[in-house]
DOZA-187060 format. One record per residue (C-alpha): residue number from 0; residue in one letter; x, y, z. Coordinates in steps of 0.5 Angstrom, whole numbers, plus 500, padded with zeros to 3 digits. Layout:
<atoms>
ATOM     n   res     u     v     w
ATOM   NUM     A     X     Y     Z
...
</atoms>
This chain:
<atoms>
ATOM     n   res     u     v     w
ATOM     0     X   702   427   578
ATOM     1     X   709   427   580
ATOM     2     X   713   420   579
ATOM     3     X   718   423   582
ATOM     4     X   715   423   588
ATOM     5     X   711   418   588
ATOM     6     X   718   414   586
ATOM     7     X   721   417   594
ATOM     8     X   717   415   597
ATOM     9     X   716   408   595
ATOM    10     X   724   407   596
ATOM    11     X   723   410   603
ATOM    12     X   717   404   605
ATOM    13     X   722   399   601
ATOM    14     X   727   401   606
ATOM    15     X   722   400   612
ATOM    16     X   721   394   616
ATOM    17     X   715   394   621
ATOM    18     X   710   399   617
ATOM    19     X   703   398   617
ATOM    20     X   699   399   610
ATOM    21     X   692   395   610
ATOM    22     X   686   396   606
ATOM    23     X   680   401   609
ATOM    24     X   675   397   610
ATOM    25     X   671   402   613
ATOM    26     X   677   403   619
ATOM    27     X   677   411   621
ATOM    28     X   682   413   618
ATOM    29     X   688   418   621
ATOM    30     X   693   421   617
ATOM    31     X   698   423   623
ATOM    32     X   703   429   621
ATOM    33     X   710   431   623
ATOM    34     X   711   438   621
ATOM    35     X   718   437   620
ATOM    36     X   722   432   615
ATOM    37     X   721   425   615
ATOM    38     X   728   423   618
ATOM    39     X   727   428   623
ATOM    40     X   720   424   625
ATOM    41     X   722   418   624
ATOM    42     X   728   419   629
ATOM    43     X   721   422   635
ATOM    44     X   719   416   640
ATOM    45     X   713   419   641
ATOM    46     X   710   419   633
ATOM    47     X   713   411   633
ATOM    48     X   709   409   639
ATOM    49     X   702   413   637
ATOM    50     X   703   409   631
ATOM    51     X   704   402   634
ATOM    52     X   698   404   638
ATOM    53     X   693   406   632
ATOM    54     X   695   401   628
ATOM    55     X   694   396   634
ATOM    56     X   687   398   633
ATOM    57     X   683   394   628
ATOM    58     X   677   398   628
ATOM    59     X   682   404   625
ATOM    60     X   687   406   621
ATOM    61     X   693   410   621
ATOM    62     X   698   412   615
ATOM    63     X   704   418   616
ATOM    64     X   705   424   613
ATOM    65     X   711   428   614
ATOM    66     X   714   435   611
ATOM    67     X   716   434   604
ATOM    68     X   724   436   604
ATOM    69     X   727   441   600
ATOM    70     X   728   440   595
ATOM    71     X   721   437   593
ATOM    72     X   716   443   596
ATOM    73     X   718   446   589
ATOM    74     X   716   439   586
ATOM    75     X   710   440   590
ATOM    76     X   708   446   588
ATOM    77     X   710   446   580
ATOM    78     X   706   439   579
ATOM    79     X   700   440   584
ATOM    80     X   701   434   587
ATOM    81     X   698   434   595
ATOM    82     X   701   431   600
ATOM    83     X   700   423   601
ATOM    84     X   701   419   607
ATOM    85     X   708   414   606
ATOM    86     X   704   408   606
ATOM    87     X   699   408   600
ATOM    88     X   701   416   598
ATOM    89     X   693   417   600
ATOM    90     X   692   425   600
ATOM    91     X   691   428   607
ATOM    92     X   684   430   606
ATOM    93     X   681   424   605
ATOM    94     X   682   422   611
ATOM    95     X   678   422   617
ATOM    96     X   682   425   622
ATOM    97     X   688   429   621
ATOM    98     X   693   429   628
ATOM    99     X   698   432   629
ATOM   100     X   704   431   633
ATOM   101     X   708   437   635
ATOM   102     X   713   437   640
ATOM   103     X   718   444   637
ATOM   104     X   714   452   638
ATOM   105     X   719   452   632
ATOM   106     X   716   447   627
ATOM   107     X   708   452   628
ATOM   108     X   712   455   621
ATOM   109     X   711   449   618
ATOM   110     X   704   449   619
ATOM   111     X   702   453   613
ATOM   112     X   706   450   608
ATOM   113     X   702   442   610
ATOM   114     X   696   445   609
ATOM   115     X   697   448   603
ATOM   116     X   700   442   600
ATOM   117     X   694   439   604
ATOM   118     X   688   442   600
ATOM   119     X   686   443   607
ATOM   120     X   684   451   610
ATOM   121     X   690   453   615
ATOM   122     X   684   457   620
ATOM   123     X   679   452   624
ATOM   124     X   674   457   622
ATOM   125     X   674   456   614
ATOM   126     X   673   448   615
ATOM   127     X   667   444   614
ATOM   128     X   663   439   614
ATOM   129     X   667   437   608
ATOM   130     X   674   436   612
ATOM   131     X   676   433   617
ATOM   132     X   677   434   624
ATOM   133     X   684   437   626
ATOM   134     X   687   435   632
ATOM   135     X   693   437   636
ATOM   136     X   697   433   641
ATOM   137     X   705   432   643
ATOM   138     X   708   438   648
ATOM   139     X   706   444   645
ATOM   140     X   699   440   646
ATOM   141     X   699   440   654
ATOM   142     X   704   446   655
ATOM   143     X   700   451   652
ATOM   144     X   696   450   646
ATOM   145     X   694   457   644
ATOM   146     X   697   460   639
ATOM   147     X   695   455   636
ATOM   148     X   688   456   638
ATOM   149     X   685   459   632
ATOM   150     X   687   453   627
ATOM   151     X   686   445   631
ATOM   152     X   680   444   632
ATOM   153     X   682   440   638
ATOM   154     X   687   438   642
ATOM   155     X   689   432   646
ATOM   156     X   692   435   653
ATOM   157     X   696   430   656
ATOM   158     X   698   423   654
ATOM   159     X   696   419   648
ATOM   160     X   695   412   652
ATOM   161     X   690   415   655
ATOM   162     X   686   420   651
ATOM   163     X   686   416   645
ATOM   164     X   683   410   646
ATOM   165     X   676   414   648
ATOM   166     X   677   419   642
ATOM   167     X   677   413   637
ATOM   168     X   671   410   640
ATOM   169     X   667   417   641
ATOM   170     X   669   416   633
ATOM   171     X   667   410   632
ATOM   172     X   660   410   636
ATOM   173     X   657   415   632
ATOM   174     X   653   416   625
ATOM   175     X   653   424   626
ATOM   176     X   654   427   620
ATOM   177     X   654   434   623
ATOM   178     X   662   437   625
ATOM   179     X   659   441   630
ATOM   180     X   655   437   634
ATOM   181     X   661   431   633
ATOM   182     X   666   437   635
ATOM   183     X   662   438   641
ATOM   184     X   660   430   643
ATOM   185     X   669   430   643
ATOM   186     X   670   437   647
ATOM   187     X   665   433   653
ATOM   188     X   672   427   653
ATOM   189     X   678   428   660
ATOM   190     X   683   431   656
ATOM   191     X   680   434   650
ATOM   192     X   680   442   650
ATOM   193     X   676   444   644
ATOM   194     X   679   452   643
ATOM   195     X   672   455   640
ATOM   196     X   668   453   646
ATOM   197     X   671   459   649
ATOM   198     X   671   467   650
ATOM   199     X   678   470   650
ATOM   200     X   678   478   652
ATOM   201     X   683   481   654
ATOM   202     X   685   488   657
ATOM   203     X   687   494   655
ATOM   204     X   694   494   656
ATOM   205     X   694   487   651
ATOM   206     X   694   483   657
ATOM   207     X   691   476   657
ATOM   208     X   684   478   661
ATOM   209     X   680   472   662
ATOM   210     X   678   465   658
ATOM   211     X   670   464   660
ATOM   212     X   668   457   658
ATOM   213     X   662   457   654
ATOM   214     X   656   452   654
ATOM   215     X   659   445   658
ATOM   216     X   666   445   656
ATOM   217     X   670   446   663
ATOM   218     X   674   452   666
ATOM   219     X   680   447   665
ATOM   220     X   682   441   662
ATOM   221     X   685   437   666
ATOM   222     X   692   434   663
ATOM   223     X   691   427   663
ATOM   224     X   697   422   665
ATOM   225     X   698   414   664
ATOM   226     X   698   412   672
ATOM   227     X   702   405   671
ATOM   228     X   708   406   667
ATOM   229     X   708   398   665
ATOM   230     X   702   398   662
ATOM   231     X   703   402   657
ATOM   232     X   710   401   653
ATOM   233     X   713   407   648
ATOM   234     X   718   404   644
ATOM   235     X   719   405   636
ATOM   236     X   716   400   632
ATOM   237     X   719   402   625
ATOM   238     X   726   402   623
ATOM   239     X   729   405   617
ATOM   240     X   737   408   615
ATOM   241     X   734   415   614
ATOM   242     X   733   416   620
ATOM   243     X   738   419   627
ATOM   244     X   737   413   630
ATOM   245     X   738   407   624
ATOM   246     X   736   400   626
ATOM   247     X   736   402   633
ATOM   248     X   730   401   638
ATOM   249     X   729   406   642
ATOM   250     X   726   404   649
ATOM   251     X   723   409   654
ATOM   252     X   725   407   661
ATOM   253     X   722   412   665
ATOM   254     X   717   418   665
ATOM   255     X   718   425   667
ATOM   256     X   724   428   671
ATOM   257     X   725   427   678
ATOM   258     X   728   433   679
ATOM   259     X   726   441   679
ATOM   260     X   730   445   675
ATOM   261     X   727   451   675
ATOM   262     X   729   452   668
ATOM   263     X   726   446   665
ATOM   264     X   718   444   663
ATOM   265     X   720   436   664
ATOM   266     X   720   436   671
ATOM   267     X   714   439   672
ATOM   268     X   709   437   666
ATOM   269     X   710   430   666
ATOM   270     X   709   430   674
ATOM   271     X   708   425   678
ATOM   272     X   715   421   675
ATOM   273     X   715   414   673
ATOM   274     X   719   409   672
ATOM   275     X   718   402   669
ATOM   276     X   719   396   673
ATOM   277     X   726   392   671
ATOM   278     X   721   386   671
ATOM   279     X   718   389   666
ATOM   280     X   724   392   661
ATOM   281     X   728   385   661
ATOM   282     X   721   382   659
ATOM   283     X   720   388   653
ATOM   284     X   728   388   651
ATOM   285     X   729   380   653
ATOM   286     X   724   376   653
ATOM   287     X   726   373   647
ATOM   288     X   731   368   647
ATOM   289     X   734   372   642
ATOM   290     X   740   378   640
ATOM   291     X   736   384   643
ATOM   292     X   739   388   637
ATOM   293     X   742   396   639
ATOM   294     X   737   399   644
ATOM   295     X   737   406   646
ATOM   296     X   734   408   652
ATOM   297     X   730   414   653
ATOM   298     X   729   418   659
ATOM   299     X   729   425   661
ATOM   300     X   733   422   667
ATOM   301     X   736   415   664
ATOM   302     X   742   415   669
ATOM   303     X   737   417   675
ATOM   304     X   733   409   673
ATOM   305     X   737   405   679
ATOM   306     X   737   398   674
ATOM   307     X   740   402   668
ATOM   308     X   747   398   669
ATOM   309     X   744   392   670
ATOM   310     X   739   393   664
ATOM   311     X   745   395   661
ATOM   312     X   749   389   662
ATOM   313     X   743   384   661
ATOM   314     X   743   387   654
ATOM   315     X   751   385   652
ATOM   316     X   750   379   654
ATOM   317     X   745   378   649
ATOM   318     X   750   380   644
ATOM   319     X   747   387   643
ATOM   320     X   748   394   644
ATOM   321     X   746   400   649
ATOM   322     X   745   408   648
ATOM   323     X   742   412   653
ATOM   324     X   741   420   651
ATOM   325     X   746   424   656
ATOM   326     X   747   422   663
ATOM   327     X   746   426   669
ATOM   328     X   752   429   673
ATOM   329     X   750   426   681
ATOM   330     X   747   420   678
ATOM   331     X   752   416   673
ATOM   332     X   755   411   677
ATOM   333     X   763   408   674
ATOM   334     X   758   401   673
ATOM   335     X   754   405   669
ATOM   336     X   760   408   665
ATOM   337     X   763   400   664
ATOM   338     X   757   398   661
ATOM   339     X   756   404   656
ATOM   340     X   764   403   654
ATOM   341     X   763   396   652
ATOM   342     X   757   398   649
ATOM   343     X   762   402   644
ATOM   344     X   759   409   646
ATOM   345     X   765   414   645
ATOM   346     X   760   421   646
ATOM   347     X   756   422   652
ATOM   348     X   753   428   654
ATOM   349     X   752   432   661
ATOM   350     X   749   439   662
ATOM   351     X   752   443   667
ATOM   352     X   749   448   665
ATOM   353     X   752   454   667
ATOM   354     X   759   456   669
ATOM   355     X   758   459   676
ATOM   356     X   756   456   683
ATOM   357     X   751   461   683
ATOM   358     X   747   462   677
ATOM   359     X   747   453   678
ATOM   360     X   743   455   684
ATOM   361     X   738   460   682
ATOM   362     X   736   455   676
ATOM   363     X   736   449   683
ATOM   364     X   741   445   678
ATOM   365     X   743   441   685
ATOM   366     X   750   440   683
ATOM   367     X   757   444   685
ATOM   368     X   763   444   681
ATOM   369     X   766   438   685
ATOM   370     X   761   434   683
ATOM   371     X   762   436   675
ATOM   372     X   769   435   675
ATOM   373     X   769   429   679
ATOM   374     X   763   426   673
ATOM   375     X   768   427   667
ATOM   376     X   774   424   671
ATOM   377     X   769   418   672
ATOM   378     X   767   418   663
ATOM   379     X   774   419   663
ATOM   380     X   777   414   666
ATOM   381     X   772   409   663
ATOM   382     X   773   409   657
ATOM   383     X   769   415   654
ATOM   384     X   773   418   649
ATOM   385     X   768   424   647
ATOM   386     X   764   428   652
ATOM   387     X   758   434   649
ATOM   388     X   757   439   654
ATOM   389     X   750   443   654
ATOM   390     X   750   450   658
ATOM   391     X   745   456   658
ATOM   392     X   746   464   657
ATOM   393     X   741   469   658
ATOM   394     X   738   467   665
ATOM   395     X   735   471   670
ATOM   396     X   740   475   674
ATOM   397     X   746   473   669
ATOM   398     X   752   477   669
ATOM   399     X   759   477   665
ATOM   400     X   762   474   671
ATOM   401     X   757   468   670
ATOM   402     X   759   467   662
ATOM   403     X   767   467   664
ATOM   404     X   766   462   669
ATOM   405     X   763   457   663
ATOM   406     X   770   459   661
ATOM   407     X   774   458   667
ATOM   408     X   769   451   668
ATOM   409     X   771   448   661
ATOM   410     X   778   449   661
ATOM   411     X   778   445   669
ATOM   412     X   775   440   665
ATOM   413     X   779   440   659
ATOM   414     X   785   440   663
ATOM   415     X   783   433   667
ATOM   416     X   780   431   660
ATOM   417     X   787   432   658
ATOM   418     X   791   429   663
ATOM   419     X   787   422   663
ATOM   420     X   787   421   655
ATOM   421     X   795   423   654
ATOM   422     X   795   417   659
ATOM   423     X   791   413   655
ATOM   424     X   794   415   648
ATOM   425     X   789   419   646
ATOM   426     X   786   425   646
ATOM   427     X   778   426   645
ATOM   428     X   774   432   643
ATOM   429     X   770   437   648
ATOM   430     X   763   439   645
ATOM   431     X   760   445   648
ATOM   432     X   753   446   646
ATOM   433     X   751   453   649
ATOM   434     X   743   456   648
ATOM   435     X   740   462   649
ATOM   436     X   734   461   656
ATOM   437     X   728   461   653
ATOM   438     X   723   462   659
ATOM   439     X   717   456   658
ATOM   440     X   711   455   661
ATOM   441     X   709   451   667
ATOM   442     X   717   452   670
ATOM   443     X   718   456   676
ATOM   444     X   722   461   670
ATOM   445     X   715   462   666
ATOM   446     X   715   469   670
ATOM   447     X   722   471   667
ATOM   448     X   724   476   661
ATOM   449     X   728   473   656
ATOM   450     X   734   476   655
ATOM   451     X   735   482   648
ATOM   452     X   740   479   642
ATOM   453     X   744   485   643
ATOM   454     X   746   483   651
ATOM   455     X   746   475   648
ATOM   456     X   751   477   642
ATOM   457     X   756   481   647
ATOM   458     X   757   474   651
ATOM   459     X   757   470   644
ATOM   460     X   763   474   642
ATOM   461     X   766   473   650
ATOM   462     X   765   465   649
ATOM   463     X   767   466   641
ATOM   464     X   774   469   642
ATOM   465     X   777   465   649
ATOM   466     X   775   458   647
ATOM   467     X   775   457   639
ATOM   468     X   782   457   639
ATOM   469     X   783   451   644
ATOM   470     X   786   445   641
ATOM   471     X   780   438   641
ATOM   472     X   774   444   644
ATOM   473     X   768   445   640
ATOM   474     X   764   451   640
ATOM   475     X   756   450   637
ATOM   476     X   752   456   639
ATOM   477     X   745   456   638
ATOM   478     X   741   460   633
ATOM   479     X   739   467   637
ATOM   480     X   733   468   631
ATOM   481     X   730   461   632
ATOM   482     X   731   462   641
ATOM   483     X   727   469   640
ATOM   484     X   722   465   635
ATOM   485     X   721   459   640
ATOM   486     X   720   464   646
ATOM   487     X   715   468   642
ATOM   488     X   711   462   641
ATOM   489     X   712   458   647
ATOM   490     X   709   464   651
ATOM   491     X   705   466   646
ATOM   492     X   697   466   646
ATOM   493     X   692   465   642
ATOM   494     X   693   472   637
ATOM   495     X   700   470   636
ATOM   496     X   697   465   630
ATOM   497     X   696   470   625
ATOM   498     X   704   472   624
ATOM   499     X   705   464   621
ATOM   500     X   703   464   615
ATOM   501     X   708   471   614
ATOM   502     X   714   467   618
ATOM   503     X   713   461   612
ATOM   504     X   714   466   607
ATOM   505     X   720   468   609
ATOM   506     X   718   474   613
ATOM   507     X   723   476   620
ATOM   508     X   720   475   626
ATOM   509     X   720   483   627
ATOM   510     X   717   484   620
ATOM   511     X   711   479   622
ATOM   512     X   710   483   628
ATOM   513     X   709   489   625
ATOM   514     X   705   487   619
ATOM   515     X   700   483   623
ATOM   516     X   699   489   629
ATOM   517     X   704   486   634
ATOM   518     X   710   487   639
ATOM   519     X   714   482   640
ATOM   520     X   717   485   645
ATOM   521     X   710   484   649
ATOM   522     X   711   477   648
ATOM   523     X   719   477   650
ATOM   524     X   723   482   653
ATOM   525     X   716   483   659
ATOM   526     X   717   480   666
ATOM   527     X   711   478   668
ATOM   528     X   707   480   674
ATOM   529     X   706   475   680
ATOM   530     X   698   475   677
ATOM   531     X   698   475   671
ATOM   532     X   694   471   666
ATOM   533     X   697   466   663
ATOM   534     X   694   463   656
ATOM   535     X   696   456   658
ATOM   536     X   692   456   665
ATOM   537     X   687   454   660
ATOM   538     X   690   447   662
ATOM   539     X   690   444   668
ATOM   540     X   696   441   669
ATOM   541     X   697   439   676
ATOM   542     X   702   444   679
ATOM   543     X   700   450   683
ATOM   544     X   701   456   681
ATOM   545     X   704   459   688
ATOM   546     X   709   454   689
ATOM   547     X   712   456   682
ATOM   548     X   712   463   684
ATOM   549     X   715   461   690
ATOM   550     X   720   457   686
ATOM   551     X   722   464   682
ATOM   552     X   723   468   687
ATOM   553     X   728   464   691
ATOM   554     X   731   464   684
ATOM   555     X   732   471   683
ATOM   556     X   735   470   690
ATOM   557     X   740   464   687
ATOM   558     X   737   460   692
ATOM   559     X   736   453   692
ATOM   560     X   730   449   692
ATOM   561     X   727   443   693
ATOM   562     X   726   438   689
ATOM   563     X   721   432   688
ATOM   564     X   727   427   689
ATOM   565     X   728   430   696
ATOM   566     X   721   430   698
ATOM   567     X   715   431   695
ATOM   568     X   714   439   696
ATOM   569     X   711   441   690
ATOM   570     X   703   442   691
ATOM   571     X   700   436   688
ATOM   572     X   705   432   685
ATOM   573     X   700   426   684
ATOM   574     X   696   430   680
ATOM   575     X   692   430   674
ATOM   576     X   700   432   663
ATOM   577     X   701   427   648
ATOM   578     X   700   425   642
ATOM   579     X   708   424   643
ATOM   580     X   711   420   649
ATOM   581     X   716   424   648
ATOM   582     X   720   429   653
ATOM   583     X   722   435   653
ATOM   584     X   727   439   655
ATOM   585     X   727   447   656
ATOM   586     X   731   449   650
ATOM   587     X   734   444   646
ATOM   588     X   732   440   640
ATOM   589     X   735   433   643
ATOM   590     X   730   427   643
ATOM   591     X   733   421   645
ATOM   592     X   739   418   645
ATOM   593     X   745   420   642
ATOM   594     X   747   414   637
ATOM   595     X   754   411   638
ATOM   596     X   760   414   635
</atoms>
């Protein structure tokens, strides 16, 4: 026992408004787990809204569990207190179902530390009858489960609107005392991939050679997707201060990316792209007759959502107050830009994402330097004091050429951005976010290697020496180790498990690798063959696999190409893609809307 602990976390429930604690009463119970800290989990759209729906649930019960901070795991571990859910300090393994929401490849080395504090055996081939079943949803579910493969006993591959309400009922509906033969019932479930049920072998140069199926389950598991957007709202139905967001709602306004860029997993896992009727999001945001309160509207594209501004401005007539995540540069619009100026926003984010009209074409980005500039001209002009700007390093057929030119891009910004705050009286600040390219499963770029630290170093240092010195320019450069970690884990398959455990203790990824038999350098720094196995074709997603072949091939020849908003070109763009409405961008740790500040 540790009231220490156990003190934390009742302050935090008193702090919370909109927590659900209610007895058992023979309800399925589901511990649902963020293997990051709680306000990291708290601030994730997609946790709040598999919460809301569990809990809507009288038939089931779903209590949080989160990663201890810091300063506890020590506690933990020196007292012997297991981990407990937040609201009723209950302990992991006397609940039913244990699901995991992941939506980040670099929270897998959180993995190790939960179950331990769990008292549940980290590998899926050590649980038993006395334990409960393991279950894996979120991005990292869909996008590619396998290298968590050896650990989840199931994953959920695809929407949680969908796939939950008939794993619970599967639940519910049996008496079956056998975890094998239950395992099995749930593994018959659309959208259910049970990694035990198939043969993984693979060839002599180490390369993935086939996944045969065995029994009943299916060549694939088909992704599966809520059709009618309006039908199922994901928004935050707890708030708490200890959070990014604070007693902001967030409100998802649309589903997926209407473009194609080659680099990003949104515009092609999430597909067909969906959008909620403004209909129903006045009805969701102003059907009571009150002060809506401060809402942030979440979109891999919010500035693509055509009523954005009269949704906006519905909002600050009812005396409340609007936040969207970053803007895209074609889409913003000055009514746009007037109702998130009086809506007090003082930051906001575009992602030109690299410097040369070239290396903009070979990730299909859609946009020139034109349209950039003319962009921050508009933010500028209206009233937004600050601007954040994201750009990529590393990407295929990038030369030091390219990298100057993110130089040469910000300092033609910097100039108009100075030129209209000198008007006004006030100098903001840029904010330049730069990220090592981390080739993604399901995108056009899945074929590409990824870039070695020693080359990436070399244009940090460029980046480093000509832009540090500008006066209101901040620099923030990504972690290489933790982009190498995410790469090595995004592409990974179902072998890359056994190194988790050796990078929770602190190891390098190189030092893992080597001790557990493996070549990093397999996983990252290899081009694909255009007929390569992949390990995540385990999954259906929807999208043919020429048509991205095609689309990386047109990229290394830094040809633009189509995209779903210009026709719908794509293979089977009504196809069949949660433990998370959550998005997700390519290499950024971004998940909705930044807070006014």
């Amino acid at each position: 026992m540790s009231r220490h602990l156990i003190e934390k976390y009742r302050q935090r429930t008193a702090q919370e408004t909109g927590a659900c604690a209610r007895p058992r009463g023979g309800r399925l119970m589901v511990a649902l787990v963020y293997p990051n800290s709680y306000y990291q989990g708290m601030s994730n759209l997609g946790l709040q809204t598999v919460y809301r729906m569990l809990n809507s649930r009288q038939d089931t019960l779903c209590e949080r569990f989160f990663l201890p901070d810091p300063e506890d795991l020590d506690e933990h571990r020196r007292t012997g207190f297991p981990l407990v859910s937040v609201e009723t300090q209950s302990p992991l393994d006397e609940f039913d179902l244990v699901a995991f929401s992941i939506s980040f490849e670099n929270d897998y080395l959180n993995l190790p530390a939960i179950f331990e504090l769990g008292h549940l055996p980290f590998w899926r081939e050590e649980r038993n009858d006395r334990h409960p079943l393991v279950l894996c949803g979120g991005v990292c579910a869909f996008m590619n489960p396998e290298p968590l493969a050896e650990i989840m006993d199931l994953f959920a591959v695809g929407e949680a609107e969908v796939i939950l309400p008939g794993l619970l009922d599967a639940m519910l509906g049996t008496d079956e005392s056998s975890r094998e033969r239950l395992l099995d019932r749930l593994a018959q479930l659309p959208g259910v991939y049970r990694p035990c049920g198939y043969d993984v072998s693979y060839a002599e140069n180490g390369r993935l050679q086939a996944m045969t199926p065995r029994g009943d389950c299916p060549e694939q598991v088909q992704r599966q997707w809520q059709a009618q957007l309006d039908d199922a709202q994901s928004s935050s139905c707890v708030a708490t201060p200890d959070t990014e967001f604070g007693s902001m709602r967030l409100v998802e306004v649309s589903r997926g990316c209407p473009r194609a860029c080659r680099f990003c997993a949104a515009g092609f896992i999430y597909r067909p792209f969906r959008e909620h009727s403004i209909t129903h999001l006045r009805q969701e945001l102003l059907g009571q007759d009150q002060n809506p309160g401060r809402v942030g509207l979440v979109a891999a594209a919010v500035s693509d959502y055509g009523a954005l501004a009269e949704i906006g401005q519905a909002v600050l007539d009812k005396g409340g107050e609007v936040s969207v995540s970053s803007v895209r540069i074609d889409a913003i619009t000055p009514e746009q830009v007037q109702v998130l100026a009086a809506a007090g926003h003082k930051t906001l984010a575009l992602a030109p994402e690299a410097g040369s009209q070239r290396m903009r074409d070979v990730i299909n980005k859609g946009i020139d330097e034109a349209q950039i500039l003319a962009a921050v001209k508009m933010l500028a002009a209206g009233g937004i004091l600050n601007l954040k700007l994201y750009f990529m390093i590393g990407l295929p057929t990038e030369t030091m050429a390219d990298v100057q030119a993110i130089i040469d891009l910000t300092a033609k910004i910097r100039q108009g951005w100075e030129t209209i705050g000198k008007s006004r009286g006030r100098l903001g600040r840029l904010q330049l976010s730069v990220n090592p390219f981390v080739p993604k499963p399901w995108t056009p770029l899945q074929w590409a290697a990824m870039e070695r630290r020693s080359s990436l170093e070399k244009k940090y240092r460029l980046l480093q020496k000509q832009l540090r010195p500008v006066p209101n320019v901040d620099l923030n450069l990504e972690s290489l180790r933790h982009a190498e970690l995410q790469g090595y884990l995004a592409r990974g398959d179902r072998r890359v498990a056994k190194i988790l455990p050796l990078l929770a203790e602190g190891k390098s990824l190189k030092a893992a690798c080597q001790k557990a038999g493996l070549d990093p350098a397999f996983y990252l720094y290899r081009e694909r063959d255009d007929n390569e196995l992949f390990p995540w074709e385990i999954i259906g997603q929807g999208v043919q696999r020429r048509h991205l072949f095609e689309e990386y091939r047109a990229s290394l020849q830094a040809r633009p190409g189509e995209t779903p908003r210009r026709r719908m070109a794509c293979g089977r763009m009504h196809g069949t893609g949660m433990l998370t409405s959550h998005r997700v961008h390519a290499t950024r740790r971004h998940p909705a809307p930044a807070p006014v500040r």
